[in-house]
Each structure stands twice: as C-alpha cells, then as structure tokens.
C-alpha positions in Angstrom: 0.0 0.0 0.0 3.1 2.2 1.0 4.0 2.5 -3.4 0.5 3.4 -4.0 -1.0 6.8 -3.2 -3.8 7.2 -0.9 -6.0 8.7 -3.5 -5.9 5.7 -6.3 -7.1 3.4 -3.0 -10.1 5.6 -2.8 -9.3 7.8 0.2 -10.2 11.2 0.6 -9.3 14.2 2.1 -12.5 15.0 3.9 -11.6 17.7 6.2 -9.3 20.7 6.3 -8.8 23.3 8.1 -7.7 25.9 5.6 -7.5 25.7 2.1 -5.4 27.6 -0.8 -7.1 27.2 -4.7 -3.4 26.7 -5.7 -2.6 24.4 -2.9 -5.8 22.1 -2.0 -6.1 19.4 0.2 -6.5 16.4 -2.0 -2.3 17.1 -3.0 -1.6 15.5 0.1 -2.6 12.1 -1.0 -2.1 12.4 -5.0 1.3 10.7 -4.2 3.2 13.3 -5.9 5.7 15.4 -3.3 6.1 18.4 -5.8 1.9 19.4 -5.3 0.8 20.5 -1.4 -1.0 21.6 0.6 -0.7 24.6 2.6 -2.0 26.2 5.5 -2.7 29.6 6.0 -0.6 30.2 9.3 -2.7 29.7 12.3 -2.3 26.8 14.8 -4.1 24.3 15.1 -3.9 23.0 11.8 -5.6 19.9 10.8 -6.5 17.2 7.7 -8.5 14.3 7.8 -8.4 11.3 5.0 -11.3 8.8 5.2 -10.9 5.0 3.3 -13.3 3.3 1.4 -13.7 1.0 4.2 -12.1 0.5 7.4 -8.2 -0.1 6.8 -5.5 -2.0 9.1 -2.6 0.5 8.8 0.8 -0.2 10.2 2.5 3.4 9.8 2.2 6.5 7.9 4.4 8.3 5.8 4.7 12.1 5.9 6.6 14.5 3.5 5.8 17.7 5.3 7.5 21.3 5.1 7.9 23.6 8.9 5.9 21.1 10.3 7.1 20.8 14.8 4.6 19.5 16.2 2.0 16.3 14.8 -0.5 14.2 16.5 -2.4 11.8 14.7 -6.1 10.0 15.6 -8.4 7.8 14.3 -11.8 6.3 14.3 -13.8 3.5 12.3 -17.0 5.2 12.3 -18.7 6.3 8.9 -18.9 9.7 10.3 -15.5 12.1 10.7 -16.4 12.8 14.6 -15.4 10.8 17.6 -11.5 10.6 17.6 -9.5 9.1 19.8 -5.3 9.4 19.8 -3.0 6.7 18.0 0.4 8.9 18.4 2.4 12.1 18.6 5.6 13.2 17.4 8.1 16.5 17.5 9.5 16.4 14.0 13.0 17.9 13.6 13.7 21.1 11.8 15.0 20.7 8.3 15.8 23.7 6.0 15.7 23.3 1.9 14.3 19.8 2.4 11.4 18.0 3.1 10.4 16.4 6.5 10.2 12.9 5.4 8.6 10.7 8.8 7.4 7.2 9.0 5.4 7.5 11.9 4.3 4.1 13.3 0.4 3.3 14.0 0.6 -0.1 15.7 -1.8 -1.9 12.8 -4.3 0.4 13.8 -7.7 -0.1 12.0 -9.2 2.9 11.0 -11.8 4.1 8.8 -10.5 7.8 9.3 -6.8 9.5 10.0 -7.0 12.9 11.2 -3.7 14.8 11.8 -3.5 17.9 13.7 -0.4 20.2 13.9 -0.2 22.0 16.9 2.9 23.6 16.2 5.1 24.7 12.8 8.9 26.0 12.4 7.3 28.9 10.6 3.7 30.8 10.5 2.8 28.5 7.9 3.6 25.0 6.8 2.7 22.2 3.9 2.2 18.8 3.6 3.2 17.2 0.9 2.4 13.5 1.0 0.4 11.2 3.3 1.1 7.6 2.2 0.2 4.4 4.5 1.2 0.6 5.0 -0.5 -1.9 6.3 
C-alpha cells in the first residue's frame, strides 16, 4: 500500500482546516511530493483522510515542510467525529528539504486519520504527502 497513493485506493481528504485554490487538500494524498497543501498560518492545523472502508494500517508516511509539532487519531465510524489518539511526534527542523517521517500506527484499524499540527517551524507549513502501509 506504502507504493501506491492514498488517492488511487479511494481515500479522501475529507476535512481541512484551511484551504489555498493553488494548494488544496487532495495534494496531500495524489502521491506526488512536488503538489501541497498549505495552510494559512494559524495553529491548530488539521487534515483528515477517510478510506473506502475500514483499513489495518501499520504506519504512515509524511513528506511535510515547517511542520514541529503532529499528532495523529483515528476512528472506524462512517462519520469524521469521535477521535481518539494513535500517536504524537516532534519532528525535527529541516531547511531546503522535506520532513520525510514514518510514523508508526501499531496496525491500527481505521476508517478515518486525522492529523493535527499544533505547532510549525514557521507561521505556515505544507504537507506534501500522506502515504500508509498496512
């Protein structure tokens, strides 16, 4: 699933919490690193992808951009409410280079992600691919 992107296995980005026309939501799971989204400089920042149906995922990828602070939930309702926490993590600082993290889930099933930044490096950041193995 990890050489696939999220998109052609009928996810979607159903939730964000800011949007640019030039840099939309649904770039963060085309599978392409060079598209983006990006937010629009206030904390907290959040996406959530929903699956076709409810997925066992191992760990998730993320290619991100001034990105400190993540924290990542799920559920396996039909319904993007009712979270509850799978992990957090302090990403290091990189400058002219993505962020690239494999962030493990513990086989989680889960029929949504949602990922919340807390924190950036900067007054905005970008995400630039969410990928997932089972």
């Amino acid at each position: 699933m990890a050489d696939s992107s999220l998109s052609s296995l009928g996810a979607k980005v159903v939730v964000a919490a800011s949007s640019d026309e030039n840099h939309p939501p649904e770039n963060i799971i085309d599978g392409n690193t060079k598209t983006f989204w990006m937010s629009t400089g206030m904390f907290p920042q959040e996406f959530i992808i929903r699956f076709a149906e409810p997925t066992k995922i191992s760990a998730v990828t993320v290619d991100s951009y001034n990105v400190k602070h993540l924290k990542i939930e799920k559920n396996t309702s039909q319904n993007a409410s009712q979270f509850e926490p799978v992990t957090e993590k302090e990403l290091e600082r990189t400058e002219g280079h993505l962020q690239s993290n494999a962030i493990s889930l513990n086989g989680s099933s889960a029929t949504h992600l949602r990922f919340i930044i807390t924190t950036g490096y900067d007054h905005f950041v970008s995400v630039h691919s969410v990928g997932a193995q089972n």
